[in-house]
C-alpha positions, 0 to 999 in steps of 0.5 A, a space after each residue: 878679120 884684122 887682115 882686109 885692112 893690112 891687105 888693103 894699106 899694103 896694097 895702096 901704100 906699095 901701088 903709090 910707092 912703085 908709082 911714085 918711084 916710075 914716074 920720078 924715073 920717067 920725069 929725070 930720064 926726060 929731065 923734066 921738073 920733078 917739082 917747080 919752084 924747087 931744086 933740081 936735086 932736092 925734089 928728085 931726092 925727096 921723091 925718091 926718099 917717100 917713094 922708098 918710104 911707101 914701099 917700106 910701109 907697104 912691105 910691112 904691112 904684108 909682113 903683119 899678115 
């Protein structure tokens, strides 16, 4: 019973992280703004940090299966 909502944390923290990571990749590929109002540098790196992040959490929460 304990495992539906490791199955379901997982699932959204891997999907949001994968999807963070591709879109942060696709904004810099075009060198678009990943964030307005903010450095360059700065946005893509804390992007890429949370997306990284999220992938982690995802990972661990399919490992406590």
């Amino acid at each position: 019973m304990e495992s539906g909502p490791a199955i379901f944390a997982g699932a959204v923290f891997t999907l949001f992280g994968a999807a963070l990571l591709l879109w942060t990749g696709a904004r810099v590929r075009h060198r678009a703004p990943v964030a307005q109002g903010v450095s360059p540098v700065a946005s893509v790196a804390l992007a890429t940090a949370v997306g990284v992040a999220s992938l982690a959490l995802g990972v661990w929460c399919f490992s406590r299966l």
